[in-house]
N, CA, C and O atoms as a DFTB+ gen file, in Angstrom:
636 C
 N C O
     1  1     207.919      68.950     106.233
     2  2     206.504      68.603     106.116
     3  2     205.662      69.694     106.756
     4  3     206.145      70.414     107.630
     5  1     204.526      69.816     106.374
     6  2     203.393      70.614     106.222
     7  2     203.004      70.508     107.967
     8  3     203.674      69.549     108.352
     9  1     202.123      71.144     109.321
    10  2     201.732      70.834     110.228
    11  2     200.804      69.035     110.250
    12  3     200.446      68.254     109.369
    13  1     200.741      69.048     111.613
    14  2     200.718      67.401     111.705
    15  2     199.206      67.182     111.328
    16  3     198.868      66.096     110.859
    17  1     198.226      68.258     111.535
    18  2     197.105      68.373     111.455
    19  2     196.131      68.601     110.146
    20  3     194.908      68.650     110.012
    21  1     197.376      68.729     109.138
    22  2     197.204      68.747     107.533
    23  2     197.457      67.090     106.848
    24  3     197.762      66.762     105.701
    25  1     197.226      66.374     107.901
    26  2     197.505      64.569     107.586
    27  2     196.381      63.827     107.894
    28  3     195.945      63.605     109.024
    29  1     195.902      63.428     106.762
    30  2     194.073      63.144     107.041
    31  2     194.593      61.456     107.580
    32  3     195.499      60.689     107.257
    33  1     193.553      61.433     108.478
    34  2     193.798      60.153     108.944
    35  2     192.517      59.411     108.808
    36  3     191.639      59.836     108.057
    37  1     192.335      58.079     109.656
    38  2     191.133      57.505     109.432
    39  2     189.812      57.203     110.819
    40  3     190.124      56.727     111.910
    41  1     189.039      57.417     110.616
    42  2     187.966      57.609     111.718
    43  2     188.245      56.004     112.347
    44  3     188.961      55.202     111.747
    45  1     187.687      55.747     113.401
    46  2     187.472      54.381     114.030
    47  2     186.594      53.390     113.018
    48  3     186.744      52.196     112.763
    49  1     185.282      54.692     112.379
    50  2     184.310      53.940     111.184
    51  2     184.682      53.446     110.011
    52  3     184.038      52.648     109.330
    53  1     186.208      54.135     109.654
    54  2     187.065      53.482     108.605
    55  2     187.331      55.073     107.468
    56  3     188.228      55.206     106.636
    57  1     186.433      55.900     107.750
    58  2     185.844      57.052     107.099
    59  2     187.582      57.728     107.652
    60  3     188.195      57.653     108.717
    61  1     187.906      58.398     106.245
    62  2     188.699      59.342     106.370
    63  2     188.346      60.841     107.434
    64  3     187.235      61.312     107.191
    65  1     188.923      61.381     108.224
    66  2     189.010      62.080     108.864
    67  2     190.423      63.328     108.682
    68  3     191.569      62.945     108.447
    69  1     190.196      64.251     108.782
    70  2     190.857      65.486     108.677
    71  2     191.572      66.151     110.244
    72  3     190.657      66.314     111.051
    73  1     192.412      66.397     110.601
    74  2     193.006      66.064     111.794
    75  2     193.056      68.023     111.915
    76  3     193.484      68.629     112.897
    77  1     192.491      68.683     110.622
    78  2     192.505      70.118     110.860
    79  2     191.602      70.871     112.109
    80  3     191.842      71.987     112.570
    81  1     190.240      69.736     112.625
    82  2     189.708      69.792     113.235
    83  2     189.831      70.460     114.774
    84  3     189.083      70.955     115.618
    85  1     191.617      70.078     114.546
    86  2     192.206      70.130     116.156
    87  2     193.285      70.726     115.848
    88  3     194.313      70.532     116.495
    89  1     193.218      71.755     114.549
    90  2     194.415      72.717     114.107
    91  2     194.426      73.872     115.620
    92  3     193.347      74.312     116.018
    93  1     195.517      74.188     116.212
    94  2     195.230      75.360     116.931
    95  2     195.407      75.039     118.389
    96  3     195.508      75.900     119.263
    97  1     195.453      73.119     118.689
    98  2     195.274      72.969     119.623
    99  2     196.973      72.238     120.133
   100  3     197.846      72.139     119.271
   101  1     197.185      71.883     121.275
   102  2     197.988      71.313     121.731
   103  2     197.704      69.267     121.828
   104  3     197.002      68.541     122.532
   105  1     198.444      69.094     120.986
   106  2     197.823      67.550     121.032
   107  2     199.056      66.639     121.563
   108  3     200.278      66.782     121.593
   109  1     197.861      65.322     122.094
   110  2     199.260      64.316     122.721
   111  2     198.297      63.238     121.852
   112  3     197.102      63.000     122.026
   113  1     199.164      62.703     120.920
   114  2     199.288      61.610     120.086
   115  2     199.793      60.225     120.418
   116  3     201.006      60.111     120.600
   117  1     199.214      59.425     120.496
   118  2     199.608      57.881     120.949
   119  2     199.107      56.740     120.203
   120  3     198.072      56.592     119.552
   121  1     200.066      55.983     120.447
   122  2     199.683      54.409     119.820
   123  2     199.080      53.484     120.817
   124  3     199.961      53.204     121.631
   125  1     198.099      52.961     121.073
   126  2     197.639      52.333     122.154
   127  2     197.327      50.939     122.042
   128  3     197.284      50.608     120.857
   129  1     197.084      49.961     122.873
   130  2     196.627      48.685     122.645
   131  2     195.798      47.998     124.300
   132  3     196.113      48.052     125.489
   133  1     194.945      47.552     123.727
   134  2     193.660      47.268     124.808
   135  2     194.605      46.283     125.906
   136  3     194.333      46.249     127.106
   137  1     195.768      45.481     125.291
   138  2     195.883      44.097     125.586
   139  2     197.546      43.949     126.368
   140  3     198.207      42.955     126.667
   141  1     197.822      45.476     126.516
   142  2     199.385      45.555     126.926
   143  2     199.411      45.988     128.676
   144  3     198.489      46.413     129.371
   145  1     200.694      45.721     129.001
   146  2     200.998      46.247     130.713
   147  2     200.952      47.383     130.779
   148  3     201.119      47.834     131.912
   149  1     200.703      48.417     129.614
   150  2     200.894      49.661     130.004
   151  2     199.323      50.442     129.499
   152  3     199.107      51.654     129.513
   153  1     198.297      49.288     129.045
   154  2     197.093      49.802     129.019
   155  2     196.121      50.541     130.295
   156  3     194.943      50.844     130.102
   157  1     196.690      50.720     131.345
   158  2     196.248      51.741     132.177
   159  2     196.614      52.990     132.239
   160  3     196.413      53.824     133.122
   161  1     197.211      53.074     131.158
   162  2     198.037      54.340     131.256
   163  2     196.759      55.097     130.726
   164  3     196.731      56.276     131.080
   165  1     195.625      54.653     129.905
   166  2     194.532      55.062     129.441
   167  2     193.525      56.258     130.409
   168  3     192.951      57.340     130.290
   169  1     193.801      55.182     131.392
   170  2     193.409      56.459     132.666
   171  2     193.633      57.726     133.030
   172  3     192.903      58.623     133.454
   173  1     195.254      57.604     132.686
   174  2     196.076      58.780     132.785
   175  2     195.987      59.779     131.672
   176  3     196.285      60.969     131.772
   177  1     195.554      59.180     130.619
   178  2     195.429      59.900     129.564
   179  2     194.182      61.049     129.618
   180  3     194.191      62.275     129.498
   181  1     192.903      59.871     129.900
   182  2     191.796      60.407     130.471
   183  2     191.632      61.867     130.879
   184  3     191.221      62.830     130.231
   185  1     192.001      61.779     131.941
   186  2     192.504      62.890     133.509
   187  2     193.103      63.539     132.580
   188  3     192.138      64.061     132.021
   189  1     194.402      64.018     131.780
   190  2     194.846      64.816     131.179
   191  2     194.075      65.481     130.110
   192  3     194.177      66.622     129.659
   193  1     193.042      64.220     129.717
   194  2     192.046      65.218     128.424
   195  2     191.049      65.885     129.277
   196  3     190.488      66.911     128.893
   197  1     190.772      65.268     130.580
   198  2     189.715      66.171     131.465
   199  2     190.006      67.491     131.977
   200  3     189.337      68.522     131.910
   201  1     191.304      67.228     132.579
   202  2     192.084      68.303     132.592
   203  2     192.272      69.713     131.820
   204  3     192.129      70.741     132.482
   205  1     192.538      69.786     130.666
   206  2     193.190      69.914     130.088
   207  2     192.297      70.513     128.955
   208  3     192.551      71.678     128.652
   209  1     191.404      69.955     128.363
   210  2     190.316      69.963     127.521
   211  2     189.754      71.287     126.819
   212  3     189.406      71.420     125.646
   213  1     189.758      72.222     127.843
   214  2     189.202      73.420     128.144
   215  2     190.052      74.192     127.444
   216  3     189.639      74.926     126.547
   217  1     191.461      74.102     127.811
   218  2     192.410      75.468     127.213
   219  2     193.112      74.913     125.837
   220  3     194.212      75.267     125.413
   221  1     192.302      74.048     125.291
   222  2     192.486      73.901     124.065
   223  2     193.583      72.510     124.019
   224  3     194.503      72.420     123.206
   225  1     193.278      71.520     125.023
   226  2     194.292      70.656     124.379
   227  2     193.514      68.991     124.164
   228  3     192.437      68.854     124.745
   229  1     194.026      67.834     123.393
   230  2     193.495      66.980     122.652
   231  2     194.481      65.468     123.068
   232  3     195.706      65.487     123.179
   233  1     193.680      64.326     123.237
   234  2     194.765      63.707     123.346
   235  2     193.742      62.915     122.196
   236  3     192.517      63.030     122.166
   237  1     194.659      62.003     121.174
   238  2     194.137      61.612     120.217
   239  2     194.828      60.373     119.687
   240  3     195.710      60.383     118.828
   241  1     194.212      59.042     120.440
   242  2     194.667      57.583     119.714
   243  2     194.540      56.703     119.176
   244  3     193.482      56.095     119.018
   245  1     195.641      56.413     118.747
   246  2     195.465      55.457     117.512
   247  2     195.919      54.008     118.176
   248  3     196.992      53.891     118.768
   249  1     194.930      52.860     118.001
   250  2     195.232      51.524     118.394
   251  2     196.055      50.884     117.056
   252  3     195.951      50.959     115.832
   253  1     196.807      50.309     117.895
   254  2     197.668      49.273     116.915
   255  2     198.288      48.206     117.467
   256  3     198.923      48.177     118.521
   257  1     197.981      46.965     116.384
   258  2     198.273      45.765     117.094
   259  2     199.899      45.177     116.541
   260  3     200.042      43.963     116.398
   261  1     200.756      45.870     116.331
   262  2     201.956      45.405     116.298
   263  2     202.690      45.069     116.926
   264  3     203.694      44.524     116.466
   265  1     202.537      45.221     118.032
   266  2     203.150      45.092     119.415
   267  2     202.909      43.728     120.205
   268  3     202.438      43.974     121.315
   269  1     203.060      42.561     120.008
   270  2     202.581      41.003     120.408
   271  2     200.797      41.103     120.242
   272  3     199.930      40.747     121.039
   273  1     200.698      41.601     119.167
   274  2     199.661      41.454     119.211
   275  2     198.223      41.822     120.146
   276  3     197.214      41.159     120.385
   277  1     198.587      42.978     120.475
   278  2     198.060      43.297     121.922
   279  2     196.653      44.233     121.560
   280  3     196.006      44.849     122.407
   281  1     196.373      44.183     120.212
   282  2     194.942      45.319     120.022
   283  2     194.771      44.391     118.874
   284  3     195.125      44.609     117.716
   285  1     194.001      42.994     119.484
   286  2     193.469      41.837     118.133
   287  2     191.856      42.631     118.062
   288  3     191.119      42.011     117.296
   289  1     191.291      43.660     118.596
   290  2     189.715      43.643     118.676
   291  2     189.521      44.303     117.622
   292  3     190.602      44.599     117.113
   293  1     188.532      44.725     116.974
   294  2     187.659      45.663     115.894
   295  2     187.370      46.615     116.031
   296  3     187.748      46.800     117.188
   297  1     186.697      47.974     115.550
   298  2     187.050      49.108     116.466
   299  2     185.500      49.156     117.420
   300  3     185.283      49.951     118.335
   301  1     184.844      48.425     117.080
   302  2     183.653      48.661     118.131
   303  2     184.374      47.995     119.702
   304  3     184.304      48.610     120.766
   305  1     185.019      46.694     119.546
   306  2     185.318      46.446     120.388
   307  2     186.534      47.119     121.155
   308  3     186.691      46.930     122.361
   309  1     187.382      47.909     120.404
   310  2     187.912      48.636     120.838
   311  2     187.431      49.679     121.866
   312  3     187.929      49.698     122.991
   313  1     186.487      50.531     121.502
   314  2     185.513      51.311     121.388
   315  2     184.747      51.089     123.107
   316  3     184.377      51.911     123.946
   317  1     184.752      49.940     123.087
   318  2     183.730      49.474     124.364
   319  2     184.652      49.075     125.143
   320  3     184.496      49.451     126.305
   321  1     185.773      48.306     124.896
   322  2     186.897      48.305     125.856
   323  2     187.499      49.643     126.573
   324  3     187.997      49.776     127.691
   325  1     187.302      50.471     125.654
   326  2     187.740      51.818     125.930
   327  2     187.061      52.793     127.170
   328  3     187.490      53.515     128.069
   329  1     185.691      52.340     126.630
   330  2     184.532      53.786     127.350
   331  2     184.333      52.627     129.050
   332  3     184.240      53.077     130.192
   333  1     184.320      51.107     128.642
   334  2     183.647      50.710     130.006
   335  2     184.660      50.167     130.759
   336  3     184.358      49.677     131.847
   337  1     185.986      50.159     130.333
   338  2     187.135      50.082     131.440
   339  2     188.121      51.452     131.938
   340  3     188.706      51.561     133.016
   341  1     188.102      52.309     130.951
   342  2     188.680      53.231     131.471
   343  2     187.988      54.646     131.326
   344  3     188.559      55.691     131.638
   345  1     186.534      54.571     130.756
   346  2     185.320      55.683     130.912
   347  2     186.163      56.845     129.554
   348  3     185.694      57.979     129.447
   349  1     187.353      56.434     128.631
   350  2     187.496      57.298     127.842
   351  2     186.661      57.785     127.254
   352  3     185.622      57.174     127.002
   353  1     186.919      59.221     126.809
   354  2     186.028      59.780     126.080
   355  2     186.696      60.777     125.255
   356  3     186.127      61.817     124.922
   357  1     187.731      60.527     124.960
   358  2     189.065      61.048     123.708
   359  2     188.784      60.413     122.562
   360  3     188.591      59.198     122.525
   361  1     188.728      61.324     121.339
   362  2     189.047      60.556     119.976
   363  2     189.953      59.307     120.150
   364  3     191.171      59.333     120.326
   365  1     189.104      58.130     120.068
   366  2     189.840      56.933     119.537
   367  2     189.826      56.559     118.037
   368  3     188.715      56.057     117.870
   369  1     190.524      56.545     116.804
   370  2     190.462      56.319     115.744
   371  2     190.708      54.863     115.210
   372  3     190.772      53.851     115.908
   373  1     190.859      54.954     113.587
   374  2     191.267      53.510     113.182
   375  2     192.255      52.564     113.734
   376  3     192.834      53.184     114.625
   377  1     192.696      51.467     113.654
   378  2     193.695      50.853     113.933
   379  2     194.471      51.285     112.806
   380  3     194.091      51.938     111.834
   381  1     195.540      50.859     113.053
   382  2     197.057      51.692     112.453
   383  2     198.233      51.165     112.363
   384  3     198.522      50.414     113.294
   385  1     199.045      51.314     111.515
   386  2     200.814      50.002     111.342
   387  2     201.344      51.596     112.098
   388  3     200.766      52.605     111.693
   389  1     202.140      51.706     112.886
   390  2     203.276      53.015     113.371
   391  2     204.489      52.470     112.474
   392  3     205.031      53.431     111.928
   393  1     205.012      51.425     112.185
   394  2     206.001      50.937     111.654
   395  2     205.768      49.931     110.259
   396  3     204.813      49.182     110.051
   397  1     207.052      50.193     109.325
   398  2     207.141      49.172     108.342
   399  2     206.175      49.960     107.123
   400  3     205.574      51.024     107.277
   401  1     206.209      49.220     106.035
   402  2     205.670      49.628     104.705
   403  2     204.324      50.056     104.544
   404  3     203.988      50.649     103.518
   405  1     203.478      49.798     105.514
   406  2     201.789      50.290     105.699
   407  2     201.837      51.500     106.944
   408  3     200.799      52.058     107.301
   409  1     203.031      51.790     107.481
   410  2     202.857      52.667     108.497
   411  2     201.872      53.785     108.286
   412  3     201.697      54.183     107.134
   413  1     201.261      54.290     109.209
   414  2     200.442      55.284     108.702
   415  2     200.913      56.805     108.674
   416  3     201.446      57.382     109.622
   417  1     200.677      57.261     107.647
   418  2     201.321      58.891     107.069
   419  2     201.480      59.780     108.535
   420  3     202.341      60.654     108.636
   421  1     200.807      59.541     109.335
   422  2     200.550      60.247     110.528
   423  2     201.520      59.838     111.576
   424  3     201.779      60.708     112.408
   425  1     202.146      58.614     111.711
   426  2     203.104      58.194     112.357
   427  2     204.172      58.490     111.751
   428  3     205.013      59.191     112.314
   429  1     204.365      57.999     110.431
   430  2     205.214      58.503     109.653
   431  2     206.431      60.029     110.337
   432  3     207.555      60.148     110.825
   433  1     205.152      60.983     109.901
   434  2     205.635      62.536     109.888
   435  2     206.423      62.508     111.604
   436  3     207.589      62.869     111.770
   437  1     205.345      61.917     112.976
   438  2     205.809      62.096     113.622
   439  2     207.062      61.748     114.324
   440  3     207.791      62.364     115.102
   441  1     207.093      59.810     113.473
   442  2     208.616      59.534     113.953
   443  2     209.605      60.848     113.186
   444  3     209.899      61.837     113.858
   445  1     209.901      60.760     112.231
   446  2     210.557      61.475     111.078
   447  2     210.957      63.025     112.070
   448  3     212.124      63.376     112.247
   449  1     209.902      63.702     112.561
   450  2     210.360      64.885     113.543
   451  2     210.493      64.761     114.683
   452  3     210.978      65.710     115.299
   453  1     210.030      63.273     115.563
   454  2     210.721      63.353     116.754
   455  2     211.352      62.263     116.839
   456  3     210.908      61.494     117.692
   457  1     212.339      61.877     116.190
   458  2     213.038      60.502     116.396
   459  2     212.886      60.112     118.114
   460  3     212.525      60.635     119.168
   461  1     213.493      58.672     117.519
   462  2     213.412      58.037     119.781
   463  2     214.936      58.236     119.760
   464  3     215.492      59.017     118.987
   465  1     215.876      57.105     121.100
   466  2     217.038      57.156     121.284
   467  2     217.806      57.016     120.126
   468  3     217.336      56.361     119.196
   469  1     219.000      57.566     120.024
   470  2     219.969      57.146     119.094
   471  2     219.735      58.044     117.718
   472  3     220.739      58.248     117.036
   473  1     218.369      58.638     117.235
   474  2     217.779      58.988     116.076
   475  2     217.552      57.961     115.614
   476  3     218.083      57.670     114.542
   477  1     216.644      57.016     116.293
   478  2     215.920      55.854     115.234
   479  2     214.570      56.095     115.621
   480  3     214.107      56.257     116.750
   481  1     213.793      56.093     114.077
   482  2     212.689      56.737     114.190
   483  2     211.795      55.621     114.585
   484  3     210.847      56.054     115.239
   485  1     211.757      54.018     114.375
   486  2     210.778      53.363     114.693
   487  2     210.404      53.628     116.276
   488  3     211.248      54.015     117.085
   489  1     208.840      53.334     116.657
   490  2     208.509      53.465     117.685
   491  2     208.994      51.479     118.014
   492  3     209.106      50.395     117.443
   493  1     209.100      52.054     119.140
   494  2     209.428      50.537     120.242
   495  2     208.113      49.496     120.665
   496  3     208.014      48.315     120.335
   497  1     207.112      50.312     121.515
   498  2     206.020      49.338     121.227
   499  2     204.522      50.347     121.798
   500  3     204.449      51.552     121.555
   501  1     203.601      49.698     122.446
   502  2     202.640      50.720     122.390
   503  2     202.903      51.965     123.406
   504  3     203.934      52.151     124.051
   505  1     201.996      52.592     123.400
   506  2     202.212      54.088     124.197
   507  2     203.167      54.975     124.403
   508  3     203.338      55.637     125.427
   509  1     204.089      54.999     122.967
   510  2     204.890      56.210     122.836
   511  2     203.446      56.873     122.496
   512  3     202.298      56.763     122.066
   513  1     204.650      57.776     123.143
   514  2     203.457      59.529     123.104
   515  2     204.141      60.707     122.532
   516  3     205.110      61.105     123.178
   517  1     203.762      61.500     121.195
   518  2     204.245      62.574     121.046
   519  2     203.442      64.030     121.063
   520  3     202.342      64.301     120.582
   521  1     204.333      64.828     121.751
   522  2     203.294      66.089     122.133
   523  2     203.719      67.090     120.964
   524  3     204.875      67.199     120.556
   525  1     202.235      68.057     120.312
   526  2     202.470      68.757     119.457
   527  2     201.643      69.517     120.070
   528  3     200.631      69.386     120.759
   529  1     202.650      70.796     119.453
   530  2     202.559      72.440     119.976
   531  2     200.799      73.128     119.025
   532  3     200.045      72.343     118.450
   533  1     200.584      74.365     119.089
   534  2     199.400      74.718     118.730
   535  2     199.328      74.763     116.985
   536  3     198.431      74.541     116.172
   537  1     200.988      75.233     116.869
   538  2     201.527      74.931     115.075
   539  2     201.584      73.778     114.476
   540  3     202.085      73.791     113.352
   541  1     201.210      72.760     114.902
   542  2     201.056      71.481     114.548
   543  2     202.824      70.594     114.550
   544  3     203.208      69.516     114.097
   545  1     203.348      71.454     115.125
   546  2     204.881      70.728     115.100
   547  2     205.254      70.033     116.576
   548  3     205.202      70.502     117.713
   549  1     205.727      68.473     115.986
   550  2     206.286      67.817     116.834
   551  2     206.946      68.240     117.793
   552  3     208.010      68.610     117.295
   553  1     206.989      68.535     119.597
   554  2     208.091      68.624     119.515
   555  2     208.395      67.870     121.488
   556  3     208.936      68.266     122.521
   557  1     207.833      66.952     121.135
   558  2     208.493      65.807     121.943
   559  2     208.249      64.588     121.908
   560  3     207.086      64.281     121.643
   561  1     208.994      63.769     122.095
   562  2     208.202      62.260     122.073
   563  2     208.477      61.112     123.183
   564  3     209.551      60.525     123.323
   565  1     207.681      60.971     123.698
   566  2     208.171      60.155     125.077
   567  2     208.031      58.438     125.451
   568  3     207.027      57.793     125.147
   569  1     208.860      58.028     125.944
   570  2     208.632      56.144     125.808
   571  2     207.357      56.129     126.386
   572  3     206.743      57.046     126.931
   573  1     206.998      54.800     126.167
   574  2     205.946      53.952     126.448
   575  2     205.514      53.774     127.981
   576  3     204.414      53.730     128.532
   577  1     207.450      53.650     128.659
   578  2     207.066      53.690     130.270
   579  2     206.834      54.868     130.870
   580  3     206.600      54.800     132.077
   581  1     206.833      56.200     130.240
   582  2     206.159      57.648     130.854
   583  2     205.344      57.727     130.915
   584  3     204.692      57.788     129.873
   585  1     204.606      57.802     132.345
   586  2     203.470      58.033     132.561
   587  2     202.881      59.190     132.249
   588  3     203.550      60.223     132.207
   589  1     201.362      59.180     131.949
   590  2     200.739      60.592     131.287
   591  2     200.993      61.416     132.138
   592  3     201.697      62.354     131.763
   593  1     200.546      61.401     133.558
   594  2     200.720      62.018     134.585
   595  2     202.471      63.172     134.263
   596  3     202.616      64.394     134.290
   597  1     203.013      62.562     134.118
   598  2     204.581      63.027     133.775
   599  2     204.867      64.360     132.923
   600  3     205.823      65.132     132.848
   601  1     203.696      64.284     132.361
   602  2     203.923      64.993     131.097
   603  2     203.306      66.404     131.273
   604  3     203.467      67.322     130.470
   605  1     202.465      66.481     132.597
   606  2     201.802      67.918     132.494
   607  2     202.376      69.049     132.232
   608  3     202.031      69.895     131.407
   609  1     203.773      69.058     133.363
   610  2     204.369      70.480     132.798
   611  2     204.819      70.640     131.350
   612  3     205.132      71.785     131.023
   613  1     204.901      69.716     130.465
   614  2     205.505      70.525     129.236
   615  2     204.022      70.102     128.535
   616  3     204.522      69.561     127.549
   617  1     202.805      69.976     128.355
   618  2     201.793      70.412     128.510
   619  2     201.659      71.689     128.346
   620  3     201.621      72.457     127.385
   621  1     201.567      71.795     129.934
   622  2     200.774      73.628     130.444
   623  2     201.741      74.407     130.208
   624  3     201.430      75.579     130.418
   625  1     203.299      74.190     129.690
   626  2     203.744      75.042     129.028
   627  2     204.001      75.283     127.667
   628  3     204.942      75.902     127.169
   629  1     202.403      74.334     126.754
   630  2     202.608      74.636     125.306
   631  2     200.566      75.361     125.114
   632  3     199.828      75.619     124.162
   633  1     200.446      75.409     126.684
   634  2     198.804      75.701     126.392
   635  2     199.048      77.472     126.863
   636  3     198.097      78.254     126.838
């Protein structure tokens, strides 16, 4: 497959979006949900796009409620859950299937190049995170219980 950033995805407004936008950059990709134990990790994410921001890198998520149901809101409410509990200010986009017959093309590509344990590509539940290089290629993907914090050095060694 083509770089990850040649996979149009969908705005939070529902509006197709072009992910070429952030061709060039170092991105950390996630599945998120307002309503899970590991929704503080949002914070962490934060701090890494504050961080980070400058030398060209992106963290960019996608809510999805497959996971017990843990992202039932709309994207405004998403949106406001987002900015007034954890002050994000990262591309938050549409809601999204990561798994099964509606999965979205964008999850798709990334299970497919970074499988999880075993080489099974489904994601497990929210906040896998996969980091892509400036070429738009996958090339890590980390569980749900890794904290963002965790992740800097292989980060600052793809910036």
């Amino acid at each position: 497959m083509s770089a990850i950033t040649e996979i149009p995805v969908k705005a939070a407004d529902g509006g197709e979006v072009d992910l070429s936008a952030w061709a060039g950059q170092v991105l950390l990709i996630v599945n998120t949900a307002s309503k899970c134990g590991f929704t503080p990790q949002y914070a962490g994410l934060e701090a890494l796009w504050r961080k980070y921001k400058a030398q060209g890198f992106a963290v960019l998520a996608f809510p999805c409620n497959q996971f017990g149901a843990q992202e039932p809101g709309d994207a405004a409410e998403i949106a406001s859950f987002c900015s007034l509990t954890y002050d994000v200010t990262f591309p938050v986009f549409a809601k999204v299937d990561v798994n099964g017959p509606d999965a979205a093309p964008l999850f798709e590509a990334l299970k497919h190049d970074a499988p999880g344990l075993l080489g099974s590509e489904a994601i497990k539940w929210n906040f896998t995170k996969f980091l892509v290089d400036r070429a738009g290629k996958v090339v890590h993907r980390y569980a749900p219980t890794t904290a963002p914090e965790a992740l800097e050095k292989d980060i600052e060694a793809l910036l």
